[in-house]
C-alpha positions in Angstrom: 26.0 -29.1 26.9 25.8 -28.3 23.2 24.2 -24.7 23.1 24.1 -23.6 26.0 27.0 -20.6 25.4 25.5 -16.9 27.0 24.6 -14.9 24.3 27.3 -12.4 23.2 25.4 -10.4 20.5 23.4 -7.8 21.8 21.7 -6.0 18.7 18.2 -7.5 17.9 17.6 -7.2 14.0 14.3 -9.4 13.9 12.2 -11.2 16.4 10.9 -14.2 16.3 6.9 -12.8 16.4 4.5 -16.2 17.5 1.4 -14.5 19.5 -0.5 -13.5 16.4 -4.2 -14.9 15.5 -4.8 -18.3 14.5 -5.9 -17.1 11.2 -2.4 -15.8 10.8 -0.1 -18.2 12.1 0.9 -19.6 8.9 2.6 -16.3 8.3 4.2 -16.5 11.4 4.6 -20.5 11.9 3.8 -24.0 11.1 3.8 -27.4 13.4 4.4 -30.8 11.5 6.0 -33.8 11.9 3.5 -37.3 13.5 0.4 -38.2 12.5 -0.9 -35.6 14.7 1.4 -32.8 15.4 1.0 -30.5 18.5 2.4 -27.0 19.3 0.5 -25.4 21.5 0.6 -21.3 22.2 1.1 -20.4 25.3 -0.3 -16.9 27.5 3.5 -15.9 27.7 3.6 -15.9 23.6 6.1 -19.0 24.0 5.2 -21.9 22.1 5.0 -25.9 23.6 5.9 -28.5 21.2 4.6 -32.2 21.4 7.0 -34.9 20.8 8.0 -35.9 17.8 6.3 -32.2 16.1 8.5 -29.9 14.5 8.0 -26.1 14.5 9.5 -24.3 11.7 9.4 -20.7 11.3 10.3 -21.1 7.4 7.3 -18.1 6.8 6.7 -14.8 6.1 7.2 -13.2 8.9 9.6 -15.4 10.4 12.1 -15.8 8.0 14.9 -13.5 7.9 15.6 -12.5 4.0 19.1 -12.0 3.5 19.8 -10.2 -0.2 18.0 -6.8 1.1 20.5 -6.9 4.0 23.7 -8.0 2.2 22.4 -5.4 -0.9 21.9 -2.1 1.4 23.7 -2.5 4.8 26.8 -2.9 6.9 25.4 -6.2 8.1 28.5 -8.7 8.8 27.4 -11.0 11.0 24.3 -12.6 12.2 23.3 -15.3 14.4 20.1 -16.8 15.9 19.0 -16.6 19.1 16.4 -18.9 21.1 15.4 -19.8 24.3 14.5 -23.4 24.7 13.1 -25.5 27.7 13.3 -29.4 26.9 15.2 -32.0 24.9 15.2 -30.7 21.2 16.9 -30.9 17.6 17.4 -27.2 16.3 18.5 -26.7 13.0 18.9 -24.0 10.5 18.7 -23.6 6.8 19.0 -20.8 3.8 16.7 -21.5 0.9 16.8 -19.5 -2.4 15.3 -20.7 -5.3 18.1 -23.1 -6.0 17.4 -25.2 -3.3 17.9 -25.5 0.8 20.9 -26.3 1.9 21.1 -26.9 5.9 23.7 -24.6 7.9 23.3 -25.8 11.3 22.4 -28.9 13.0 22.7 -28.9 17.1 20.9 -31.1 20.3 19.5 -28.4 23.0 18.7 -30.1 26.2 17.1 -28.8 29.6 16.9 -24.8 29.6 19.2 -23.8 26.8 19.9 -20.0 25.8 21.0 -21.0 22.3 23.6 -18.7 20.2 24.4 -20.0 16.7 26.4 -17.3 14.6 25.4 -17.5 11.0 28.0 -17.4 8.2 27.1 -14.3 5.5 29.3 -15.8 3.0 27.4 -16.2 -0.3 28.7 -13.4 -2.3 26.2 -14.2 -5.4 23.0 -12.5 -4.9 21.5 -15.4 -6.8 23.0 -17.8 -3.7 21.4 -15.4 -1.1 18.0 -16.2 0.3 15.9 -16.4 3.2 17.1 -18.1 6.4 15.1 -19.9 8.7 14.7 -22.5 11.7 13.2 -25.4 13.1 12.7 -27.0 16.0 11.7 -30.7 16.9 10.7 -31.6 20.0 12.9 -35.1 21.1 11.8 -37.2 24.2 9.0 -34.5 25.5 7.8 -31.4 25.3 9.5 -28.7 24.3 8.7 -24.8 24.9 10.2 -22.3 22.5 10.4 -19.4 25.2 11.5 -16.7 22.3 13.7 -16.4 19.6 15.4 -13.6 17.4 18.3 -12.7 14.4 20.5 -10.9 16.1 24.0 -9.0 15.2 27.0 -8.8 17.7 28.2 -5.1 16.0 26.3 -1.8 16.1 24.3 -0.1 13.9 26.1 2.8 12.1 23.5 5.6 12.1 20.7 6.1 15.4 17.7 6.5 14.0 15.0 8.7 15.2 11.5 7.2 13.5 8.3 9.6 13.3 5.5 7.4 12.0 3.5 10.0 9.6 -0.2 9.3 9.5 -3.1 11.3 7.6 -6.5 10.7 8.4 -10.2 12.2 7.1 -13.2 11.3 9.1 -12.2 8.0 10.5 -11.7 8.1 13.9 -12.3 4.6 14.8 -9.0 3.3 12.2 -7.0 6.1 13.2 -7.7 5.1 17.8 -7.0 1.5 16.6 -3.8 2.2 14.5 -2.5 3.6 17.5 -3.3 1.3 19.8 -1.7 -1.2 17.7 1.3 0.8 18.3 1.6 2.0 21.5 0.4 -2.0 22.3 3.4 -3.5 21.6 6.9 -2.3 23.3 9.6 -3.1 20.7 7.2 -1.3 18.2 7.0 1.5 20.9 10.8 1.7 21.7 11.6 2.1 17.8 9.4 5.4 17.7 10.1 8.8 18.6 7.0 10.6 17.3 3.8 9.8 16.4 2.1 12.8 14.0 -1.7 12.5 13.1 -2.5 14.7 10.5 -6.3 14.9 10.6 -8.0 16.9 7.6 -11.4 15.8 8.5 -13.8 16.8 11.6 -11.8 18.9 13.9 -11.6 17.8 17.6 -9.6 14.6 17.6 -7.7 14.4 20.7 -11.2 14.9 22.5 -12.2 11.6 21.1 -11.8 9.2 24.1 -10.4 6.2 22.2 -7.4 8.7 20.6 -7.1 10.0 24.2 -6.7 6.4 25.6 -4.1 6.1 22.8 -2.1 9.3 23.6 -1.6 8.5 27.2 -0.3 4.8 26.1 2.2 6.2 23.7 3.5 8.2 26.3 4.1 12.1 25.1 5.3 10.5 21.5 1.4 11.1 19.8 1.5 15.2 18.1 -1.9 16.0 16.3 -1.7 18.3 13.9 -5.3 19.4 12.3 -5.7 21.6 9.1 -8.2 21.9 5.9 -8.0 18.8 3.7 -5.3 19.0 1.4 -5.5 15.4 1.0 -3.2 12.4 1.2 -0.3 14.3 -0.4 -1.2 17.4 1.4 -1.3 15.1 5.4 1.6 13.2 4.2 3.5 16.7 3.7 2.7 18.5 7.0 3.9 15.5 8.9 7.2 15.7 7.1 6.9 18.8 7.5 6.9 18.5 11.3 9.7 15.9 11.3 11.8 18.2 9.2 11.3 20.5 12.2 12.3 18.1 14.9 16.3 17.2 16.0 15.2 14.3 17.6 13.9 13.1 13.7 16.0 11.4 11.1 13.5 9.1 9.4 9.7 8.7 8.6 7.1 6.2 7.8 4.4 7.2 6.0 1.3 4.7 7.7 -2.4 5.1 5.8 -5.5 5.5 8.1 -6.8 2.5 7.7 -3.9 -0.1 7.5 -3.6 -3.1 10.2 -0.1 -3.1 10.8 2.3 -5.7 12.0 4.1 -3.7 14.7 7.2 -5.8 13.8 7.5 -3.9 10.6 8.5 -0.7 12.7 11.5 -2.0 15.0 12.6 -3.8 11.8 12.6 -0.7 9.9 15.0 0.9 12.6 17.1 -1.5 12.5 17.5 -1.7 8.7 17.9 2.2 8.8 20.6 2.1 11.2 22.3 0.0 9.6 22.3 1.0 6.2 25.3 2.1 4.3 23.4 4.8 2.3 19.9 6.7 2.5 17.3 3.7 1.0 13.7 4.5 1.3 11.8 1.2 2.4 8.6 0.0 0.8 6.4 -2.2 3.0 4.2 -4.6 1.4 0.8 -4.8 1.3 -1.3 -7.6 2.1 -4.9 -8.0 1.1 -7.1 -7.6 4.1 -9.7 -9.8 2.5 -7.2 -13.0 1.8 -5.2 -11.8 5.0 -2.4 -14.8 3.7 -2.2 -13.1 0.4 0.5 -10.1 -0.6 -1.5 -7.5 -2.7 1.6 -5.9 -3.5 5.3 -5.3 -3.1 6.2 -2.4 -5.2 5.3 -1.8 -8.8 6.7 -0.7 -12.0 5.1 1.4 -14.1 5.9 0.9 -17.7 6.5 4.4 -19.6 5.2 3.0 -22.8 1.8 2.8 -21.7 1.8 3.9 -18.3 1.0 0.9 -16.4 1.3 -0.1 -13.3 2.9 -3.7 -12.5 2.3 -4.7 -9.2 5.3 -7.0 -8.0 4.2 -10.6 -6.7 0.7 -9.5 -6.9 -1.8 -12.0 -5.1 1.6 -14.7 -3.6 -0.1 -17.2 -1.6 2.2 -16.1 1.4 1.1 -19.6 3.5 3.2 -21.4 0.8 6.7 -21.5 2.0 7.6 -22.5 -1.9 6.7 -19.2 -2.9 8.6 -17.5 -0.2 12.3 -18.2 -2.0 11.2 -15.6 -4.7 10.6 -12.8 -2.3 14.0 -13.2 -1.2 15.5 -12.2 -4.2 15.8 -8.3 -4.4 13.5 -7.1 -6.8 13.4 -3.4 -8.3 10.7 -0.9 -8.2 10.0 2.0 -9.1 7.7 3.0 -5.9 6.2 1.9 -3.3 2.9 2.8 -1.8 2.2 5.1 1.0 0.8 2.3 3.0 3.6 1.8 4.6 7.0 3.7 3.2 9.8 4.5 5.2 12.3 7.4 4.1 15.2 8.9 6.0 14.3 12.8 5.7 17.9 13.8 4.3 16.6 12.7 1.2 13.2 14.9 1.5 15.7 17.5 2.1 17.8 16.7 -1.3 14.4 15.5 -3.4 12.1 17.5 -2.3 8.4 17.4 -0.6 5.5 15.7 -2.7 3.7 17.4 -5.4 0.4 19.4 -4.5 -1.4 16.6 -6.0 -3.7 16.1 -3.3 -4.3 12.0 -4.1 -3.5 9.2 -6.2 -0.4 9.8 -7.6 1.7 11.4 -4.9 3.7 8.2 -4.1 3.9 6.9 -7.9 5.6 10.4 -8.8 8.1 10.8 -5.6 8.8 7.3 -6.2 9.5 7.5 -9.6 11.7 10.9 -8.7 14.1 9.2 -6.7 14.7 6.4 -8.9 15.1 9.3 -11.5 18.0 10.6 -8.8 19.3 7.0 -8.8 17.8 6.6 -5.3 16.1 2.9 -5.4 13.1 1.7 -3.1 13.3 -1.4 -1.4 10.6 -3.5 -0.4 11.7 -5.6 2.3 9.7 -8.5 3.2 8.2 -9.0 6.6 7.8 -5.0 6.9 4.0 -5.3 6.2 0.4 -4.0 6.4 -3.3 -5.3 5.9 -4.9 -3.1 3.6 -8.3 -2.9 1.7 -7.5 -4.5 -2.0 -8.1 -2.5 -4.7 -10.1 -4.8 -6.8 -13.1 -4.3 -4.6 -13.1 -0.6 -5.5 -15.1 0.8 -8.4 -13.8 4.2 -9.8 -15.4 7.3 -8.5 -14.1 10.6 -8.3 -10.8 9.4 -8.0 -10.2 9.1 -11.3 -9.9 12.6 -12.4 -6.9 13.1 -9.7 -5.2 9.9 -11.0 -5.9 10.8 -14.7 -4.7 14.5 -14.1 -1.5 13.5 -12.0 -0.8 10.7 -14.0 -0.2 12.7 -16.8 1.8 15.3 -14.3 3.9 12.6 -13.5 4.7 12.0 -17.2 5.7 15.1 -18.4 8.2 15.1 -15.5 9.6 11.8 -16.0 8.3 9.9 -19.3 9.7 11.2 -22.4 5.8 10.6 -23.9 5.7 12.2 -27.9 2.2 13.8 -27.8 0.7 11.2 -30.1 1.5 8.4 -27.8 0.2 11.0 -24.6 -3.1 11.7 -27.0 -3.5 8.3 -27.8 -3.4 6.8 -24.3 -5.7 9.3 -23.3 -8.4 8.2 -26.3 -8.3 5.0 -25.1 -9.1 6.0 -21.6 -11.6 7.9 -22.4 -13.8 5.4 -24.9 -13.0 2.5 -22.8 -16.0 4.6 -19.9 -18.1 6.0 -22.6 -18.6 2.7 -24.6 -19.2 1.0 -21.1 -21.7 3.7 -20.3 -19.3 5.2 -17.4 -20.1 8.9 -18.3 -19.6 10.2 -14.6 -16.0 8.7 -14.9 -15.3 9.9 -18.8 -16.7 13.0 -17.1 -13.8 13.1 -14.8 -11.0 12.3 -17.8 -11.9 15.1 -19.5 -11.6 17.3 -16.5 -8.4 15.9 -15.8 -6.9 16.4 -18.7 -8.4 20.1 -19.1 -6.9 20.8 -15.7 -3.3 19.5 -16.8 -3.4 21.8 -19.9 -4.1 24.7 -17.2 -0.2 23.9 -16.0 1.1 24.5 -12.4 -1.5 27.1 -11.5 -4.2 24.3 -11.4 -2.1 23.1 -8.4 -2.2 26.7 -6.3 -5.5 26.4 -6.5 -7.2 25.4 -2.8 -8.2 21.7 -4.1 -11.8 22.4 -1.6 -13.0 24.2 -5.1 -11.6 21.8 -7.5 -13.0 18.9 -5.5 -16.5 20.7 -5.1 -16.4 20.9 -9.0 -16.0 17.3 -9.1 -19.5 16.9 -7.3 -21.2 19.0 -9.5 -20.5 16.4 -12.5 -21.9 13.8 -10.1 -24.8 15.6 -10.1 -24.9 15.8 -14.1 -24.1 12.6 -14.9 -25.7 10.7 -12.0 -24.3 7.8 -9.9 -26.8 4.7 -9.3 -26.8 1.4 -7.2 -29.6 -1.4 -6.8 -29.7 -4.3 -4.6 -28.3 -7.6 -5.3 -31.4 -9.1 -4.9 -33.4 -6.8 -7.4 -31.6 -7.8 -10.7 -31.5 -11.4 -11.2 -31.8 -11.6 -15.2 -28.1 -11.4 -17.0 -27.3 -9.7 -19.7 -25.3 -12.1 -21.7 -22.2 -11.1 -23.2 -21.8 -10.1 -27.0 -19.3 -13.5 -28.6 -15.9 -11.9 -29.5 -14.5 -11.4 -32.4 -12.3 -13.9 -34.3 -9.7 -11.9 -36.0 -8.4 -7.8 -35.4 -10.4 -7.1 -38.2 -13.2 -8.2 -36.5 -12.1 -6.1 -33.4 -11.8 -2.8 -35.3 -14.8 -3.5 -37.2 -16.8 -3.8 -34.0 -15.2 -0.6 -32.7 -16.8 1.8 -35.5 -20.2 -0.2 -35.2 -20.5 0.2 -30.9 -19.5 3.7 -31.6 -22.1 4.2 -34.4 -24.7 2.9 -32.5 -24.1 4.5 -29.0 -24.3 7.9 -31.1 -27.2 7.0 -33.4 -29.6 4.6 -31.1 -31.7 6.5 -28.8 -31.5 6.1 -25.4 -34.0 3.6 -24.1 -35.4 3.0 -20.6 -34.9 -0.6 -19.9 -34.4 -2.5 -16.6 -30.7 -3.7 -15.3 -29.6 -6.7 -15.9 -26.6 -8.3 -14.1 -23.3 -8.8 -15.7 -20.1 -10.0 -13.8 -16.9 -7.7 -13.4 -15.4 -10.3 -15.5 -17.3 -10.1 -18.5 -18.0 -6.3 -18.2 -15.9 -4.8 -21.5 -16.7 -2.2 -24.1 -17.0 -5.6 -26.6 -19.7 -7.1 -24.2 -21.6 -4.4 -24.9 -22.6 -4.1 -27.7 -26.0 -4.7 -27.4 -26.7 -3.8 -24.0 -28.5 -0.8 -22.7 -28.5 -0.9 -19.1 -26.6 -3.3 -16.9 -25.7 -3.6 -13.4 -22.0 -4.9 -11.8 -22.1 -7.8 -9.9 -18.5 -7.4 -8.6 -18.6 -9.9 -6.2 -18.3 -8.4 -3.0 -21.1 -5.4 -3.1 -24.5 -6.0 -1.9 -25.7 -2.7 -3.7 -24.6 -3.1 -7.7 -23.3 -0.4 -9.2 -25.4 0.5 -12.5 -24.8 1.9 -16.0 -27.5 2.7 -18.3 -26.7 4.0 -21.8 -27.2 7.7 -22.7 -27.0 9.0 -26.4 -26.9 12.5 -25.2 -24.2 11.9 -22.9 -22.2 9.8 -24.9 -22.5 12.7 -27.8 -21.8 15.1 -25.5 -18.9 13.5 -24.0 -17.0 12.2 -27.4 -17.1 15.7 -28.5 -15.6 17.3 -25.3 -13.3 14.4 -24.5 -11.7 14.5 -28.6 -11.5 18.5 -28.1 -9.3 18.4 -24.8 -7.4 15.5 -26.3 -6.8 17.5 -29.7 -5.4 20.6 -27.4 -3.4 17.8 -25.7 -2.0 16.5 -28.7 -1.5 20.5 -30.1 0.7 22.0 -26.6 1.6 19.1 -24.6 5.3 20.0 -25.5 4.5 23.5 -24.2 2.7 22.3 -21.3 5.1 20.1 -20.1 7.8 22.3 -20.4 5.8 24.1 -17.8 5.6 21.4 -15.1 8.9 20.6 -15.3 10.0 24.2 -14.5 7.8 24.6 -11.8 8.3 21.2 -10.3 11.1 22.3 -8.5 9.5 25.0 -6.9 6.0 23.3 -5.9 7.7 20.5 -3.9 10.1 22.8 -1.9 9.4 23.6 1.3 8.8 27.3 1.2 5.6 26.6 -1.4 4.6 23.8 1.0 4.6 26.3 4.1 3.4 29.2 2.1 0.5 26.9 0.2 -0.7 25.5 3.7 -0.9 29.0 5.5 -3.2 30.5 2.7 -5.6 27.7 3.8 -8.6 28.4 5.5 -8.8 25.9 9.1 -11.2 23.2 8.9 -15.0 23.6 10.5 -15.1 23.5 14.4 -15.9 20.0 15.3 -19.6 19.0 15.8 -20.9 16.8 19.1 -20.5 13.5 18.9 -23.3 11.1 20.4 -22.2 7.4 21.5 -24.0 6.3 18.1 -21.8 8.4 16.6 -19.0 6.5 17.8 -18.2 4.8 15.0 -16.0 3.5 11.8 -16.5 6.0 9.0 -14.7 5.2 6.2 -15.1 7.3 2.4 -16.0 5.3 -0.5 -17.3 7.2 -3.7 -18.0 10.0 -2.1 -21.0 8.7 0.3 -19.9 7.8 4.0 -20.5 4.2 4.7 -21.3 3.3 8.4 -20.7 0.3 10.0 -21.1 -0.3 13.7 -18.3 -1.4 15.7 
């Protein structure tokens, strides 16, 4: 009977995933076909079809994108796998953003274990797209047992993966990340090592949850604590420890707080092992708020201006129309440290991260290898759930992305000073003119702290950090419920022409200096409307972002402004004045501060972290950082 050959191909490349929650199915699968379709889930994770339904696995996660494969590997034959119970019409198509064109067509009957070897022959990348099938359930049910893209040759490389994860304070992500790991088996099998690096309270393997983990992942789990050199200073003692290992070839970088698809990590072997050269692989981020949404998958950062360009930012991942775009191979310049795979030859060749401590770390390593002609892929279905960045509001952070960002620029961008100076005026009157003085606060110290070249980077970041607090304390941070501010504070109209806009520039600016500070009570303004033009007559509003039930407020301050303008124009002046000089410096020293002798030296000058404190059972909670205050929220 048609299909019902033994399977000769014995390397699994991607399975078939179908046991995920109902809210995620449509990443996973879709049922369709009579008036009332049913495809029912199963305990065993296989699927039973109603007659007359169709279950197609033309998704995210169940499609198997092609041009990545064809691009970056010794992939030369594929075929599908699946293991069907009951009368059924399975068929397979490739669809790019030309069309879909159908490859196979084939009757299953009774208990079937289906092979049907797929033809790799479209040699134009614009031809290459994502495959998929379907199944349709004929004269009864039908149970999809399991189902996977398989290849019948090996993979040229063996892979030893260490997954790489850096935590602070939050115990509770850091027990579930691992269970999600040592949960499922493929996701297991593909891992060698498992390193926590934990910079925050000391003690973690006492915790009973990461205990419970380390027994399930079976000897793999290796805990490493030390002093918090943040993300680029956890990310580089796990490498670190891989570097160290025989049994380690590649790593993937996994934040604290991700949910991950445990696919991503067998699927991630397998493309390593069968690549042709060393790729690093970006996984992409979805947004953990519209779980059917990708956040991001890669970005560009454009050296004119030094923005970021998030690739298919905010796809509707449930649509299968938007999926053909995916499958076309799109370049980045990095990829985030969400999720980012890297075979550790090329740490060896490129070097560690920079001392950077956060934000920044992955844009500038990214950046260096596509510098070294070394380009990231991001391969779809390789993905985590993360926390968007649109629900963030700028805190302390922004002094380590405005210092590193301009780090990263005098190593890579070939900036004039003007253009560095100019950017960095803008930055800095966008905050004061919307009566952010904390954060223009934090520019200014960023950029004085670039000026100071590599030494600012030998420092022990504790001090630099504490220094951050103490402008908190200067400049004041404020929140007020929701419910407190109802009156808005309606918008200024715009200006017609860019006269008009430059005109307004020099009054807002006049005024914020001249106008005396006055003590009047929030009104709301949406995150929307909230621009230095809005302004113009307002005096104290407070954020309704959308998503916070305490609103961020800003009031206006003539002394702060005054105080501020005249710092921030005085750093930026000296910025303008030696930032030929200056960058001359970082790019000498780069070398140096990303090899491993700095990195072992640098870590060993560190003090160890405080001795762990008891933990009570209310204690036993997610803790997770947000602008510098720990937010608590029971399990």
């Amino acid at each position: 009977m048609a299909g019902e050959q033994a399977p000769t191909r014995q390397y699994r490349i991607q399975r078939i995933i179908t046991d995920r929650p109902t809210a995620l199915r449509p990443l996973y699968w879709r049922a369709f076909g009579t008036r009332a379709p049913r495809a029912d889930l199963l305990e065993t994770g296989a699927i039973r079809i109603g007659k007359g339904t169709t279950v197609s696995f033309d998704t995210y996660f169940g499609a198997f994108f092609e041009q990545p494969w064809r691009l970056h590997t010794s992939l030369d034959d594929l075929a599908l796998q699946a293991s069907v119970e009951g009368p059924a019409l399975l068929q397979v198509r490739r669809v790019n953003t030309l069309g879909q064109h159908l490859l196979h067509e084939q009757v299953v009957a009774d208990e079937s274990e289906t092979e049907l070897p797929i033809a790799l022959e479209p040699e134009h990348h614009r031809q290459q797209g994502l495959l998929y099938f379907s199944l349709t359930a004929l004269g009864g049910p039908v149970v999809l047992h399991r189902a996977a893209w398989v290849a019948a040759s090996a993979p040229e490389r063996t892979v030893g993966l260490a997954a790489v994860i850096c935590t602070f304070n939050r115990e509770a992500d850091v027990a579930r990340l691992l269970a999600t790991l040592a949960s499922d088996g493929e996701a297991l099998r593909a891992l060698s090592r498992v390193y926590v690096i934990n910079q925050g309270r000391a003690g973690l393997m006492e915790r009973p949850a990461i205990e419970a983990a380390a027994t399930a992942l079976g000897g793999r789990l290796r805990i490493i604590e030390q002093a918090n050199l943040g993300g680029a200073g956890g990310f580089t003692r796990g490498l670190l420890a891989a570097l160290d290992d025989a049994a380690i070839t590649h790593a993937v970088l996994l934040d604290d707080d991700v949910r991950l698809e445990p696919e991503s990590l067998p699927r991630m072997a397998s493309f390593f092992g069968f690549s042709r050269a060393d790729v690093p692989l970006g996984g992409h981020m979805l947004d953990a708020l519209q779980p059917l949404r990708l956040f991001e998958a890669g970005a560009i950062v454009d050296s004119r201006n030094w923005s970021f360009q998030p690739q298919h930012h905010m796809v509707d991942l449930a649509d299968p129309a938007r999926l053909p775009h995916l499958a076309e191979g799109q370049a980045v310049h990095y990829s985030g440290w969400w999720c980012f795979g890297i075979p550790l030859s090329l740490v060896r060749s490129a070097g560690l991260p920079l001392p950077c401590f956060i934000r920044g770390d992955d844009l500038e390593y990214g950046i260096r290898l596509h510098q070294r002609g070394v380009y990231t892929v991001p391969l779809p279905g390789l993905a985590v759930w993360h926390e968007p960045f649109y629900i963030r509001v700028g805190s302390w952070q922004l002094y380590y992305e405005t210092r590193n960002v301009l780090i990263a620029a005098a190593l890579h961008f070939d900036s004039k000073p003007h253009e560095t100076a100019e950017r960095m005026a803008k930055q800095l009157l966008l905050h004061l003119l919307t009566f952010r003085y904390y954060s223009a606060a934090l520019i200014v110290r960023g950029i004085e702290d670039f000026l100071q070249g590599p030494t600012i980077l030998r420092r022990d970041p504790r001090s630099i950090h504490a220094g951050l607090l103490d402008l908190r304390e200067t400049y004041g941070v404020a929140t007020t419920s929701a419910r407190a501010v109802l009156d808005y504070e309606h918008p200024t109209p715009l200006p017609r022409t860019w006269a008009g806009y430059r005109l307004a520039l020099v009054k807002i600016m006049v005024r914020n200096w001249l106008a005396p500070t006055r003590d009047k009570p929030a009104k709301r303004m949406p995150v929307r409307d909230f621009a230095w033009i809005t302004l113009a007559r307002a005096n104290h509003v407070a954020l309704d972002t959308g998503w916070d039930l305490q609103l961020p407020t800003f009031r206006r301050s003539r002394e702060h402004y005054r105080a501020l303008l005249v710092a921030g124009f005085r750093a930026i002046f000296q910025l303008y004045r030696r930032a030929p000089a200056v960058n001359g410096e970082w790019r000498e020293e780069a070398p140096h501060l990303t090899s491993e002798a700095f990195w072992r030296a640098y870590i060993r000058q560190v003090s160890p972290p405080p001795a762990a404190p008891p933990v009570t059972a209310e204690e036993d909670v997610t803790v997770a950082e947000c602008d510098d205050r720990l937010l608590v929220a029971a399990k």
